[in-house]
C-alpha atoms as a printed R data frame, in Angstrom:
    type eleno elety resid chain resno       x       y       z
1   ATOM     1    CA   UNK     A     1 -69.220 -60.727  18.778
2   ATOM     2    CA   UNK     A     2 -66.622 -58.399  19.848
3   ATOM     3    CA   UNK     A     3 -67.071 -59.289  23.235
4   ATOM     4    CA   UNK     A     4 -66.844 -62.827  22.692
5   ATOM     5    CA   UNK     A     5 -63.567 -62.034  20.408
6   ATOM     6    CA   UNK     A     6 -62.046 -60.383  23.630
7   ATOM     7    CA   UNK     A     7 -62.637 -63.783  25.382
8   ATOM     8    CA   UNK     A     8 -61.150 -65.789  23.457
9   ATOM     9    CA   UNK     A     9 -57.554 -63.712  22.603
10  ATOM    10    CA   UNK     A    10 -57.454 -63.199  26.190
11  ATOM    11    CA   UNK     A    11 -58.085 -67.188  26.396
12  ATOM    12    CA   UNK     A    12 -55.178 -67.763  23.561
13  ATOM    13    CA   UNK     A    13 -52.560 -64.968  25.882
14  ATOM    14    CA   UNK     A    14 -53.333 -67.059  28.918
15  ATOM    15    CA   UNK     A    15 -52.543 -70.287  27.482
16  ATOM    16    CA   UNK     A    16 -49.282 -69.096  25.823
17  ATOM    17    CA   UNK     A    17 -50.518 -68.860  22.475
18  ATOM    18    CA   UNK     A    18 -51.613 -65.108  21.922
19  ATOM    19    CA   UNK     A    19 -52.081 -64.431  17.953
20  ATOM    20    CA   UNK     A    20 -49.316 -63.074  17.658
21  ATOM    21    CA   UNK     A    21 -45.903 -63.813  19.536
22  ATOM    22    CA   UNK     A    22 -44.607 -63.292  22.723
23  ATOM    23    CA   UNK     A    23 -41.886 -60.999  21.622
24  ATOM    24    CA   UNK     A    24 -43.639 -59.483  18.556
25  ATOM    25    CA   UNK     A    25 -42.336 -55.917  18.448
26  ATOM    26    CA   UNK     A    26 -43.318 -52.827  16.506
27  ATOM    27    CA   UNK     A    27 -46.499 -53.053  14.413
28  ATOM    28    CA   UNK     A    28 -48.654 -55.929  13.475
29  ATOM    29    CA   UNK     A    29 -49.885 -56.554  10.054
30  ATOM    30    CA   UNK     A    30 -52.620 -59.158   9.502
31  ATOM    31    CA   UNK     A    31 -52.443 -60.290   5.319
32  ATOM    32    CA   UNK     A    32 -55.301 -61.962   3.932
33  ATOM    33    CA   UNK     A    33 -53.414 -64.546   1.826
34  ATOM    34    CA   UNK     A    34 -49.973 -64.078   0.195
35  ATOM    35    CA   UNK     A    35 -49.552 -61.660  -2.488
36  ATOM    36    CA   UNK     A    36 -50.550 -59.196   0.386
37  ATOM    37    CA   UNK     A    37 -48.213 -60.273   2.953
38  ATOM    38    CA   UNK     A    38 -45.651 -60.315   0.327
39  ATOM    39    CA   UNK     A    39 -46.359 -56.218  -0.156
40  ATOM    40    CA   UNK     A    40 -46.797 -55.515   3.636
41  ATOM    41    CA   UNK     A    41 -43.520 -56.855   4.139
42  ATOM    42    CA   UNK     A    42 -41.963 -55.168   1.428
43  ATOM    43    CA   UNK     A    43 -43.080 -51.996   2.146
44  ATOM    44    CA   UNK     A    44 -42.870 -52.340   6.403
45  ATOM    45    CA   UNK     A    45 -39.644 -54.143   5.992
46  ATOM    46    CA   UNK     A    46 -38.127 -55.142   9.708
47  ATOM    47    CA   UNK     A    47 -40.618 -52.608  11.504
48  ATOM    48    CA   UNK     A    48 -43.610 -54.681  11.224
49  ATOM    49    CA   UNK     A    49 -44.831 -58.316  11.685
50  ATOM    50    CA   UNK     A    50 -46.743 -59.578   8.846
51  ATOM    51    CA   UNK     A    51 -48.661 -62.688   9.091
52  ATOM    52    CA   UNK     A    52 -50.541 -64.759   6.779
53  ATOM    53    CA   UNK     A    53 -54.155 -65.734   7.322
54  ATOM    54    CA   UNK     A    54 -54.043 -68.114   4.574
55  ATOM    55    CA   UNK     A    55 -51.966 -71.594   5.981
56  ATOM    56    CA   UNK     A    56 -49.156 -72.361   3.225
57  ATOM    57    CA   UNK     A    57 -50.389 -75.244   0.682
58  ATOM    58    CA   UNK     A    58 -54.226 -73.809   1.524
59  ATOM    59    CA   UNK     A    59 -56.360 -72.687  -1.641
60  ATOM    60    CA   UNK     A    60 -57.405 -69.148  -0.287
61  ATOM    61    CA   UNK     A    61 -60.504 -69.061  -2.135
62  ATOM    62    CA   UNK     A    62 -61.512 -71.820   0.704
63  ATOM    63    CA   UNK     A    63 -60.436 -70.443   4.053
64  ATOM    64    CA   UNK     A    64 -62.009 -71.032   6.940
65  ATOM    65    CA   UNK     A    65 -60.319 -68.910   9.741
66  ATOM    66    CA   UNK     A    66 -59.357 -70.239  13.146
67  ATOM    67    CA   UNK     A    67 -59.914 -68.633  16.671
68  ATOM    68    CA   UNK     A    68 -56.284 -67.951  16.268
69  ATOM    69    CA   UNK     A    69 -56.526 -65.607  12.927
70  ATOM    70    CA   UNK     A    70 -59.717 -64.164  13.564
71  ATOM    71    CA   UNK     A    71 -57.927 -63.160  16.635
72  ATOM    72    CA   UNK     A    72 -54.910 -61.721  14.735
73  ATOM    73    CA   UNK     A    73 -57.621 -59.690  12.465
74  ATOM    74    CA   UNK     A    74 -58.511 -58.043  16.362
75  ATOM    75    CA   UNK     A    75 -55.134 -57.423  17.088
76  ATOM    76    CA   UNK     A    76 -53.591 -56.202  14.034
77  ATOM    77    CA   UNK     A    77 -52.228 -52.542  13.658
78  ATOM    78    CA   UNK     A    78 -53.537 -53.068   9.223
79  ATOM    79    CA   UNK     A    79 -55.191 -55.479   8.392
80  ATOM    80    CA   UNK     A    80 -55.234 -56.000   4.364
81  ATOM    81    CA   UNK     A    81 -57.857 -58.270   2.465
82  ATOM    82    CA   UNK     A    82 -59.728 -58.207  -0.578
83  ATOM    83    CA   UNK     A    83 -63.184 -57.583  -0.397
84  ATOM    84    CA   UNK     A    84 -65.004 -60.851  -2.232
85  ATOM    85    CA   UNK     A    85 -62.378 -63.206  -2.370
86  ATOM    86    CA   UNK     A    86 -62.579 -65.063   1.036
87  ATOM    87    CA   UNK     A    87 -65.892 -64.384   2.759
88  ATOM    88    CA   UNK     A    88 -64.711 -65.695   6.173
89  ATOM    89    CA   UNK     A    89 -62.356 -62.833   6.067
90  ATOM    90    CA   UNK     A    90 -64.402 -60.272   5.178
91  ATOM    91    CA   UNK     A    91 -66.821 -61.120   7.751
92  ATOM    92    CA   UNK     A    92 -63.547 -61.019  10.596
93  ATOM    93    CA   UNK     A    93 -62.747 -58.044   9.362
94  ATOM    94    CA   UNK     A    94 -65.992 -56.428   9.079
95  ATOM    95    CA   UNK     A    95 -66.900 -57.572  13.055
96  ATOM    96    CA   UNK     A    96 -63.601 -57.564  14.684
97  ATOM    97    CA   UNK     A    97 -60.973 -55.307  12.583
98  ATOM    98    CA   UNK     A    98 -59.533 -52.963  15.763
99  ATOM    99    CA   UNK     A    99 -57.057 -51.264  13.522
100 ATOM   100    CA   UNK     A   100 -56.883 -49.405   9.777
101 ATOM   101    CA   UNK     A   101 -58.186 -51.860   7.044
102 ATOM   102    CA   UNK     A   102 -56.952 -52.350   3.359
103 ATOM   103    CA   UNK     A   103 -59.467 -53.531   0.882
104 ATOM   104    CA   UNK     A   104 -57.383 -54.522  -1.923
105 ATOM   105    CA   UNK     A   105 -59.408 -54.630  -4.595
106 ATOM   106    CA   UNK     A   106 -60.607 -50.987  -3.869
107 ATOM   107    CA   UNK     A   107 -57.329 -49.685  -4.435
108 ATOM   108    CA   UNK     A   108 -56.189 -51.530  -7.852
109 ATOM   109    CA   UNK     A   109 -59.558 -51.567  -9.272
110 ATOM   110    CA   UNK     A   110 -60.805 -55.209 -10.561
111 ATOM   111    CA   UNK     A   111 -61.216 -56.047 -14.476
112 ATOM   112    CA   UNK     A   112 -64.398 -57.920 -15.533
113 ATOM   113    CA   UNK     A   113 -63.441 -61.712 -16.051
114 ATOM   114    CA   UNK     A   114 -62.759 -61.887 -20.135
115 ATOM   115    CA   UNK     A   115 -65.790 -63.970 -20.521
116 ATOM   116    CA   UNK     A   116 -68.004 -61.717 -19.061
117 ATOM   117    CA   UNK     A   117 -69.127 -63.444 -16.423
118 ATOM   118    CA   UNK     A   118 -67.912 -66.190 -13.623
119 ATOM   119    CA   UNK     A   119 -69.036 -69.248 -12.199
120 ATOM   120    CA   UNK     A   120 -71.868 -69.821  -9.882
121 ATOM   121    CA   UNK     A   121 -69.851 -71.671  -7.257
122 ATOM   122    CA   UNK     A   122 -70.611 -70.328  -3.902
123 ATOM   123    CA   UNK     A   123 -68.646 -67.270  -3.512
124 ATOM   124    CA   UNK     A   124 -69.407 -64.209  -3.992
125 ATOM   125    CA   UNK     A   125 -68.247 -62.375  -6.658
126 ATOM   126    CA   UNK     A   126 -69.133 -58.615  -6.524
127 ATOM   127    CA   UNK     A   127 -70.460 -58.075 -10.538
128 ATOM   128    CA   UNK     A   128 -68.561 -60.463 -12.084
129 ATOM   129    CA   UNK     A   129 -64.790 -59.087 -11.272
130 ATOM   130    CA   UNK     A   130 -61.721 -60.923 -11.447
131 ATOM   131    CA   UNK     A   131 -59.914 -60.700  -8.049
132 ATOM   132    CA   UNK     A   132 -56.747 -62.252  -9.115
133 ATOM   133    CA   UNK     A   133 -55.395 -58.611  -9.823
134 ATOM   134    CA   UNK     A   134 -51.618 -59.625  -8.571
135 ATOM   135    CA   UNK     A   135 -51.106 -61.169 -11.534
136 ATOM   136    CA   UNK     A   136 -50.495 -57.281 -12.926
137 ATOM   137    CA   UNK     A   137 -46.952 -56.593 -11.055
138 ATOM   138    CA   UNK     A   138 -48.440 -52.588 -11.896
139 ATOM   139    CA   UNK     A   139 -51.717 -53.288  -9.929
140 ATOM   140    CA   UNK     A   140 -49.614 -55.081  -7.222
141 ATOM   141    CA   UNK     A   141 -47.178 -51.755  -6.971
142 ATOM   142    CA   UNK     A   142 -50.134 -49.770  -6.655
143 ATOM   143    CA   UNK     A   143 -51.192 -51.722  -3.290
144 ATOM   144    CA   UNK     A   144 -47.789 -51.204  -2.132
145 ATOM   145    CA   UNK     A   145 -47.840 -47.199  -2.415
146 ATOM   146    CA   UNK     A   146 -51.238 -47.951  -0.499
147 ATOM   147    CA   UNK     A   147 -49.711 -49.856   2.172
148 ATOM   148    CA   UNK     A   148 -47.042 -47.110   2.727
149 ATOM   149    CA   UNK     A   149 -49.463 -44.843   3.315
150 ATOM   150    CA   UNK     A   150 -51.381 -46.236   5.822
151 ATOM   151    CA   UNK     A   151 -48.578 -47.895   7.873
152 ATOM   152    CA   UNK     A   152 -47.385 -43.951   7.806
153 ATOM   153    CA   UNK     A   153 -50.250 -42.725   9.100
154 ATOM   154    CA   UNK     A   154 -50.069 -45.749  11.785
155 ATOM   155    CA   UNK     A   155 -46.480 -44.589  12.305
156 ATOM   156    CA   UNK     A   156 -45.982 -41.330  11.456
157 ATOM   157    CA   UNK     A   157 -41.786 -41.388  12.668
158 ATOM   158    CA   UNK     A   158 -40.725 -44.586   9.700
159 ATOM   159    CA   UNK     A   159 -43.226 -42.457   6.660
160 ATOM   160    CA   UNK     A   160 -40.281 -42.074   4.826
161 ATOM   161    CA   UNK     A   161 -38.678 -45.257   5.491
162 ATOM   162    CA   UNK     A   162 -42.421 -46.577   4.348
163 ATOM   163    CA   UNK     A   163 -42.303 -44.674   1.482
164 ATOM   164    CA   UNK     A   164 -38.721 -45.958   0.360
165 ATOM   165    CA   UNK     A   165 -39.603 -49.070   0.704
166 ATOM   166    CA   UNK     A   166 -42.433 -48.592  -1.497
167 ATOM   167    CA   UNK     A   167 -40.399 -47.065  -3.936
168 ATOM   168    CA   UNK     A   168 -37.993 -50.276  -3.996
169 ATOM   169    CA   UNK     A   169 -40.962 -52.495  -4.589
170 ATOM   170    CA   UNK     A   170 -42.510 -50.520  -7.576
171 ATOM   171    CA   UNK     A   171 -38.876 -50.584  -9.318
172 ATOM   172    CA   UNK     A   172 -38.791 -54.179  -8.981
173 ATOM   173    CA   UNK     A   173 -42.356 -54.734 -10.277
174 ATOM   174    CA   UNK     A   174 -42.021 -52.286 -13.087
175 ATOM   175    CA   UNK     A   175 -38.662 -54.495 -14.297
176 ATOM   176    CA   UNK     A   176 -41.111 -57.638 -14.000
177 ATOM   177    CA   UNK     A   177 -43.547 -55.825 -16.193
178 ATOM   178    CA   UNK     A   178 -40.882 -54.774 -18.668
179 ATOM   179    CA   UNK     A   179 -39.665 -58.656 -19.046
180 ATOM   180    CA   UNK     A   180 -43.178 -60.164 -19.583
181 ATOM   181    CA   UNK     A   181 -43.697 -57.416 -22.196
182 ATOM   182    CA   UNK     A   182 -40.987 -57.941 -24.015
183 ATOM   183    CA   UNK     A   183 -40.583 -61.836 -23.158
184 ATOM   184    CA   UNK     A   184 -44.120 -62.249 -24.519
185 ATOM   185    CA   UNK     A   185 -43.986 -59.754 -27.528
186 ATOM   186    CA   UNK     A   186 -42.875 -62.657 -30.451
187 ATOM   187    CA   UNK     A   187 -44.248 -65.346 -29.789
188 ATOM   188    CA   UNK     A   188 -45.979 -68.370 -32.635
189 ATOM   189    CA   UNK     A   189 -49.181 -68.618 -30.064
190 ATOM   190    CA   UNK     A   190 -50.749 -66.115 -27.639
191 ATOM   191    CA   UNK     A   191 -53.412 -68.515 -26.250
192 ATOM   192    CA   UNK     A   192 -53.247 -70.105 -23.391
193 ATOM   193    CA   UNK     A   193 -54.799 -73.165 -21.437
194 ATOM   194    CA   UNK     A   194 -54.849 -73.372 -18.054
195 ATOM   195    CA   UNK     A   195 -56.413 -74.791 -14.696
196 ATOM   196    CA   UNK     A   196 -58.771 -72.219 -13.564
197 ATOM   197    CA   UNK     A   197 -59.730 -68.926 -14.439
198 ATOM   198    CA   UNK     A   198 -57.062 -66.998 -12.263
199 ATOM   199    CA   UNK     A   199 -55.234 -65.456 -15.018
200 ATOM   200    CA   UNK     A   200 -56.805 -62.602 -17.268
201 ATOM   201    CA   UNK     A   201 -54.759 -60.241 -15.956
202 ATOM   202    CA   UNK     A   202 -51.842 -61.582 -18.117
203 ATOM   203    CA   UNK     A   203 -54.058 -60.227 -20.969
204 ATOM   204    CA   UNK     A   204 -52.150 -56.902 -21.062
205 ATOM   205    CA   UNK     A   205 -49.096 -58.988 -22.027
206 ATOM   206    CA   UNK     A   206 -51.341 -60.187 -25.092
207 ATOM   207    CA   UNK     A   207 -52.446 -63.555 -23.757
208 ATOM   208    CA   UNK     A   208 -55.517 -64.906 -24.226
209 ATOM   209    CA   UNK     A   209 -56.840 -67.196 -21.309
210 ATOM   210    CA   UNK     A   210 -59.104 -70.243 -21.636
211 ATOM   211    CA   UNK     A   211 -59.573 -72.166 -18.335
212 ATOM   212    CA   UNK     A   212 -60.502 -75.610 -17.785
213 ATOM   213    CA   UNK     A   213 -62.207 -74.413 -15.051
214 ATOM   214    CA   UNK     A   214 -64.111 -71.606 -13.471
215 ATOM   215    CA   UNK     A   215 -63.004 -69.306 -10.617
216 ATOM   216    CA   UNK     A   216 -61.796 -72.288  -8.185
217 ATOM   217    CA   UNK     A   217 -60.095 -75.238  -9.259
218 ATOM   218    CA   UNK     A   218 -62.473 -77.719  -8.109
219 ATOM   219    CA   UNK     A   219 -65.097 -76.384 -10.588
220 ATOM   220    CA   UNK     A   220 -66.011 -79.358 -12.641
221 ATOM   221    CA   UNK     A   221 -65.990 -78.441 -16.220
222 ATOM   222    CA   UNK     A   222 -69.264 -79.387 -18.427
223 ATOM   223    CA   UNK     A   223 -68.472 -81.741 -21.484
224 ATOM   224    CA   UNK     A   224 -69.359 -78.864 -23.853
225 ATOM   225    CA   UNK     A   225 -66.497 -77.024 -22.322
226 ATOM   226    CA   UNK     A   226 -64.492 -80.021 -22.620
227 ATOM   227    CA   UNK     A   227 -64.965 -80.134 -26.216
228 ATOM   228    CA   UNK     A   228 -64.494 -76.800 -27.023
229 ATOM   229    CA   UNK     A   229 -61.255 -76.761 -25.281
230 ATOM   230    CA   UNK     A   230 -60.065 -79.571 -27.604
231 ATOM   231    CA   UNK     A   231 -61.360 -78.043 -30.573
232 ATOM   232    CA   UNK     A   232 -59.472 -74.594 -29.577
233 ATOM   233    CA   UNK     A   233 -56.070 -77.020 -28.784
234 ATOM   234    CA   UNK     A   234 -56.708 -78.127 -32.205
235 ATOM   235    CA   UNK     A   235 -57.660 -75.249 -33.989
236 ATOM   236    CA   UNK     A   236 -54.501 -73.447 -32.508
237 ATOM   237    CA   UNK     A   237 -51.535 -75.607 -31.769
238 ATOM   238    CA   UNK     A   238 -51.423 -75.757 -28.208
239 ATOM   239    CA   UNK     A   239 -48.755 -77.538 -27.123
240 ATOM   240    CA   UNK     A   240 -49.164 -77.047 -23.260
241 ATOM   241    CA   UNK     A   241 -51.952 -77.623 -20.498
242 ATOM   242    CA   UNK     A   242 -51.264 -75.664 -17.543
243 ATOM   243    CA   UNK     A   243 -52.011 -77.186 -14.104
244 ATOM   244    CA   UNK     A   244 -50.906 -75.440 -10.506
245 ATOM   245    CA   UNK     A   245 -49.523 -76.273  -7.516
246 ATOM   246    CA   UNK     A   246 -52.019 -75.881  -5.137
247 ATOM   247    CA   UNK     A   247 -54.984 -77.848  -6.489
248 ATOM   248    CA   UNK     A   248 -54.989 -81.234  -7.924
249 ATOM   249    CA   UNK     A   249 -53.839 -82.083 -11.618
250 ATOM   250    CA   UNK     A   250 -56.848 -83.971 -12.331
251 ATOM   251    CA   UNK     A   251 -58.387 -82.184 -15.189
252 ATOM   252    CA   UNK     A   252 -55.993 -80.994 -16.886
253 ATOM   253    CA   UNK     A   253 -53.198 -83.803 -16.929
254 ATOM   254    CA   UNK     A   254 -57.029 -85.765 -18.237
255 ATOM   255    CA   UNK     A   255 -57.066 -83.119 -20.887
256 ATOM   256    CA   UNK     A   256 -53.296 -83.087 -21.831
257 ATOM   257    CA   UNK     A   257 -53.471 -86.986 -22.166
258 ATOM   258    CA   UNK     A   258 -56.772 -86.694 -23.856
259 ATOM   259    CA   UNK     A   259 -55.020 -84.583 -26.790
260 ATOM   260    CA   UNK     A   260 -51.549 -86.069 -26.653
261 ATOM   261    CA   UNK     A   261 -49.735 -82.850 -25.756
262 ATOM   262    CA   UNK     A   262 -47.838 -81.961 -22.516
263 ATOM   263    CA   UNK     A   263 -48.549 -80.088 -18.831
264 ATOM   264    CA   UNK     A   264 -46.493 -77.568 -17.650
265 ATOM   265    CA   UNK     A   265 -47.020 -75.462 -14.025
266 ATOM   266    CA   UNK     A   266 -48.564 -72.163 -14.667
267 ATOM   267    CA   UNK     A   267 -48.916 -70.689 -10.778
268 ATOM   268    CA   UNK     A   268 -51.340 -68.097 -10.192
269 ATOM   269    CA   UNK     A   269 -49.604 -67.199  -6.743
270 ATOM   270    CA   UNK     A   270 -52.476 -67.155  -4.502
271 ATOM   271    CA   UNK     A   271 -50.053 -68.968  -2.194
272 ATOM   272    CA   UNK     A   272 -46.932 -70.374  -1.461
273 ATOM   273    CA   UNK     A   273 -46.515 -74.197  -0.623
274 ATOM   274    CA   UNK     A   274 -44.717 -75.422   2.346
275 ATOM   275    CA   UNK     A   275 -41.426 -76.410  -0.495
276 ATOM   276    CA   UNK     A   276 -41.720 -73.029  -1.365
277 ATOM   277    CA   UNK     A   277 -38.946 -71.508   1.218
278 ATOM   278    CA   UNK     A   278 -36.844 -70.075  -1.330
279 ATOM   279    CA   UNK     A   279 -39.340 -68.946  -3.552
280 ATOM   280    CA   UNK     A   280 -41.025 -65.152  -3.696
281 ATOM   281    CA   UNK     A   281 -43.629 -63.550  -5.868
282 ATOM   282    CA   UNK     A   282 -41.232 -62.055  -8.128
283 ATOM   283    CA   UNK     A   283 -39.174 -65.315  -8.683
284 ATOM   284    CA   UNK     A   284 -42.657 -67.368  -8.819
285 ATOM   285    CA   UNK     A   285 -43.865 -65.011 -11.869
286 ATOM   286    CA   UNK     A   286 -40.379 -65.078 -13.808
287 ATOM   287    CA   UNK     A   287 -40.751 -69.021 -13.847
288 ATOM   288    CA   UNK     A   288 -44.109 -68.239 -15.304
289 ATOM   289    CA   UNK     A   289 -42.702 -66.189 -18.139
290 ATOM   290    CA   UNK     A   290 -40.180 -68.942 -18.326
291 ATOM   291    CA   UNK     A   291 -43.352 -71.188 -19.003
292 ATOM   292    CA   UNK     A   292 -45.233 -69.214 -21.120
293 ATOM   293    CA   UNK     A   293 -42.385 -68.035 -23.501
294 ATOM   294    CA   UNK     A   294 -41.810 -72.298 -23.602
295 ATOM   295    CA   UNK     A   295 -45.315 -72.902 -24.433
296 ATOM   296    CA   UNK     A   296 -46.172 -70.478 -26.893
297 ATOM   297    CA   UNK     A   297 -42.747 -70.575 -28.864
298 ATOM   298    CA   UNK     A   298 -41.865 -67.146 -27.911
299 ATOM   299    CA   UNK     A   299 -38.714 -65.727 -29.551
């Protein structure tokens, strides 16, 4: 496989089209989907080229890679993924990774989903964990101070500049952490509904999570969850369903309109859209806060 790998980036140089481009300079960092290319290029800042396996507007539970990205997995200085979440990567990575490799979920260390348990839909799901750990802006500064250490050992002359920048990132995602604690301290409800279960990690702010669906959004829902859902709506005063942007409104603008109460975009930031130029993880989880503390009547 690594032979036939070899082909075909040598194919894609030929043709003008190697992975990466023509005047890529310094390192190359291969991110799995975009909460890790948003901390490798953080923490390498301008001495690194980070790209994205994961196309913008693409759910990354569902990626398929192309001869182009596995190619950029065989080229790449660091490669960073998370073991469990998109099998096509982990299988690049595991027969074609030339340079150091970042398993994610190793270094934050998963939760158990809050149910106990996820869906049977096809992926694999190593004992039940919930991968969406960037949620936690601690977990996600953790990665970073992982990142910095490998790109150092990569390139030893910039540790300290690595290190800086790592520093940098973990002040601004220990300030995010400080404003969902307190914006979510006093609040009328502390139970949310959203599209699919991508958000337990918001639990440490005191939120409780009830999806619609399971770990993907196209997980159909069975009637009994359905009604349950309503009931809870009911029984609590939920004023908001939360949809995303990446997956279709379906079921929950269905279940808003259902219980005559509003939708509202709750975005669990496993990528950015193609509107999204302007837009970051940090100012893509303060509009969340913004929509929780609207939801939930938080004071």
């Amino acid at each position: 496989m690594r032979r036939t790998l070899g082909l075909l980036v040598c194919t894609l140089a030929l043709s003008g089209c190697s992975a990466f481009d023509d005047d890529t300079a310094g390192l190359q960092v291969a991110a799995a989907f975009y909460p890790l290319q948003y901390v490798a290029e953080r923490v390498a800042g301008d001495l690194a080229t980070v790209d994205n396996l994961t196309t913008p507007g693409t759910e990354p539970h569902d990626l398929e890679l192309t001869i182009r990205e596995t190619a950029e997995i065989a080229q790449a200085d660091l490669v960073i993924h998370e073991k469990g979440l998109q099998p096509a990567v982990d299988d690049a990575v595991a027969q074609n990774a030339g340079g150091d490799v970042i398993d994610a979920a190793a270094v934050v260390g998963l939760e158990p989903f809050t149910d106990g348990h996820a869906e049977d839909d096809g992926h694999d799901h190593e004992d039940d964990l919930d991968p969406h750990f960037w949620l936690d802006p601690l977990r996600m500064a953790d990665l970073g101070d992982a990142v910095a250490d490998s790109l150092s050992e990569i390139d030893p002359e910039h540790a300290e500049v690595f290190a800086a920048n790592a520093a940098d990132l973990r002040d601004d995602l220990d300030a995010l952490d400080r404003a969902l604690t307190q914006g979510l301290a006093d609040c009328d409800r502390d139970t949310i509904v959203v599209s699919h279960d991508a958000f337990g990690y918001l639990g440490r702010y005191g939120l409780v999570v009830a999806p619609v669906a399971g770990l993907t959004p196209d997980a159909e829902p069975t009637p009994a969850d359905l009604a349950d859902l309503q009931q809870l709506i009911d029984d609590d005063g939920i004023t908001t369903v939360f949809s995303e942007r990446l997956a279709s409104p379906r079921l929950t603008e269905s279940l808003a309109d259902d219980m005559g109460i509003t939708t509202a975009v709750l975005d669990p930031i496993e990528g950015l859209s193609a509107d999204d130029s302007d837009a970051d993880y940090l100012s893509l989880m303060r509009d969340n806060l913004a929509a929780l503390r609207k939801a939930n009547g938080c004071r």
